[in-house]
KOLDRENVO-737183 format. One line per field, with one value per residue (C-alpha): x, y, z; residue number from 1. Coordinates in Angstrom, 1 decimal, padded with zeros to 4 digits, m for minus. Example, Ala and Ser with C-alpha at 12.3 -4.5 7.8 and 13.67 -1.06 7.14 Angstrom:
residues 2
xx	012.3	013.7
yy	m004.5	m001.1
zz	007.8	007.1
k	1	2
***
This chain:
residues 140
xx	m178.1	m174.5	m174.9	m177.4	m174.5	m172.0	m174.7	m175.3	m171.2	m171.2	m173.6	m172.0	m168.6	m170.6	m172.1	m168.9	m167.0	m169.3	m172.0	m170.4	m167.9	m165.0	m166.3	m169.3	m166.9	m165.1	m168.4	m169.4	m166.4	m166.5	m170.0	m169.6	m166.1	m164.7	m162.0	m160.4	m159.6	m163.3	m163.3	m160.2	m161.1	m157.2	m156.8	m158.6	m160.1	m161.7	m163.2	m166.7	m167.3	m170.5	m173.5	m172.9	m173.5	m175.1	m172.4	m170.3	m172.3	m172.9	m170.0	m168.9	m170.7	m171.1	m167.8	m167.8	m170.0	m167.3	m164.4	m160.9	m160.7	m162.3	m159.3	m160.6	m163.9	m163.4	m161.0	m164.0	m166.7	m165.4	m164.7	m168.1	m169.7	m167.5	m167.7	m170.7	m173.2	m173.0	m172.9	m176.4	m177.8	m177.3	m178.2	m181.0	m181.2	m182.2	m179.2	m176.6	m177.2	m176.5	m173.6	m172.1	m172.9	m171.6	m168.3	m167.9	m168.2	m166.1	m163.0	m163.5	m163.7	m160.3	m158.5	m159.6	m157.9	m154.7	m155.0	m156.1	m156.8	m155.1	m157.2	m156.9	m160.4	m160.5	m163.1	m163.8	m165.9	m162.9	m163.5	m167.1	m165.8	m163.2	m166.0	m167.3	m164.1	m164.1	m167.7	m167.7	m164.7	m166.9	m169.2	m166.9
yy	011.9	011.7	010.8	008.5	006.8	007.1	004.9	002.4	002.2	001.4	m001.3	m003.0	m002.9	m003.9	m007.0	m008.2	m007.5	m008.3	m010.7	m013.0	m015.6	m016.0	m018.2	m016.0	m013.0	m014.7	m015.3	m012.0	m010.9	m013.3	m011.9	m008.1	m007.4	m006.6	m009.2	m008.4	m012.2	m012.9	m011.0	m013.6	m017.0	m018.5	m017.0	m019.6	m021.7	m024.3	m021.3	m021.0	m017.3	m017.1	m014.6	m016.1	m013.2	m011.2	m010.7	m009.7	m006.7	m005.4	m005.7	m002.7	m000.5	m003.0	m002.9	000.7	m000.4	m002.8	m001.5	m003.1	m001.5	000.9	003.4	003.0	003.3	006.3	008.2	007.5	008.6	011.8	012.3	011.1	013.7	016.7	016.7	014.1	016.1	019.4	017.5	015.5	018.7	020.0	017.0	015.4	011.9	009.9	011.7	011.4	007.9	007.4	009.7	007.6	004.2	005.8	006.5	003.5	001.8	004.2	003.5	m000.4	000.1	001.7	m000.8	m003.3	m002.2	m001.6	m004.5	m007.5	m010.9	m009.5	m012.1	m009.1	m008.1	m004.1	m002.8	001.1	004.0	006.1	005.9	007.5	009.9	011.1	011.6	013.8	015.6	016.5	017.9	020.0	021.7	022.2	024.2	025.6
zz	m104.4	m103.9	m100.5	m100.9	m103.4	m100.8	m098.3	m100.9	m101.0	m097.5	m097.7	m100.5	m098.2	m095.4	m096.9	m098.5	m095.2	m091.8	m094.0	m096.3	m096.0	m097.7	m100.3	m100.5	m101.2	m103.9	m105.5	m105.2	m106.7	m109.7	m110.6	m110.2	m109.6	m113.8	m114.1	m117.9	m118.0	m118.4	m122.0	m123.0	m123.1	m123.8	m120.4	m118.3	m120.9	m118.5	m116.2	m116.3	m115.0	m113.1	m114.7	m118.2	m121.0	m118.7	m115.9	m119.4	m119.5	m115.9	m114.0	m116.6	m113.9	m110.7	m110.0	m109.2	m106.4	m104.3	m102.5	m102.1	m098.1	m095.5	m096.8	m100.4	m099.4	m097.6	m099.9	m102.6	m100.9	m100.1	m103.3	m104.3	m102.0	m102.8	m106.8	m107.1	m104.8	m107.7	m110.3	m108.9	m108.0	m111.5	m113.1	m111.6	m110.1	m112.9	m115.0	m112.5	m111.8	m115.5	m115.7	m113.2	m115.1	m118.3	m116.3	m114.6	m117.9	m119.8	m116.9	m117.7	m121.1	m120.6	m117.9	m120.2	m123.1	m121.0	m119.4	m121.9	m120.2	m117.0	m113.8	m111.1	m110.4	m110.6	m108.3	m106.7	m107.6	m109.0	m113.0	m111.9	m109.6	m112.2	m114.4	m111.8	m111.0	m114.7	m114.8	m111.8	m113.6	m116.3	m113.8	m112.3
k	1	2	3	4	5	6	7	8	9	10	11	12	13	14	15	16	17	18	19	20	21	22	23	24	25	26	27	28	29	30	31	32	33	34	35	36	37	38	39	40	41	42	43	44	45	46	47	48	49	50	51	52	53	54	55	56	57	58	59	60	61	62	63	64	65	66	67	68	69	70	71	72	73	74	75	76	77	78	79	80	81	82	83	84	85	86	87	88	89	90	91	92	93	94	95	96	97	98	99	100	101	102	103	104	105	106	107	108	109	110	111	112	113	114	115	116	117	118	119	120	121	122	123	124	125	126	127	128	129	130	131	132	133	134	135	136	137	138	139	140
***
């Protein structure tokens, strides 16, 4: 499972790096990347952030799925495949795909509390991985 997550990494860099344009990217970004500012509206109070409501709640966990670089995709997928692939194995696929959610979510919980109203989109799979570092201990 954790390599199938590491493909599915790969894509997502793919698209936003061979496919899109640069418009298209920022786009992309707006809707999935978590971008703290979106949770303050004296921030950018004439900003309408793409997704609405909705886009408020998933990109919680979709950022996890976009990658700044080719380094930071790399670096995180190893990392992935080394402490994800026991924790998958132990957990199932259905389990580990919401471990990594629950994560994922718990990290922007966290950068969003650190970093109220902040306009820097955070993106990478490293609150999830984390999560995974700290499991595999648990096994270990």
């Amino acid at each position: 499972m954790a390599y199938f997550q590491a493909v599915v990494l790969g894509l997502v860099h793919a698209l936003l790096s061979l496919v899109l344009t640069p418009e298209q990217t920022t786009e992309f970004l707006l809707l999935f990347a978590f971008i703290p500012a979106r949770y303050d509206p004296s921030v950018l109070p004439d900003i309408v952030w793409p997704g609405g409501w909705a886009a408020d709640i998933w990109t919680f966990v979709t950022y996890a799925l976009i990658h700044a670089d080719f380094m930071h995709l790399g670096f995180n997928s190893i990392w992935l495949l080394a402490f994800g692939t026991p924790i998958a194995r132990r957990f199932g696929t259905a389990r580990f795909l919401a471990f990594f959610a629950v994560t994922a979510a718990a990290g922007a919980l966290a950068h969003l509390a650190t970093h109220a109203g902040e306009v820097q989109p955070m993106v990478g799979a490293s609150a999830s991985i984390s999560g995974a570092m700290a499991a595999s201990m648990r096994f270990a």
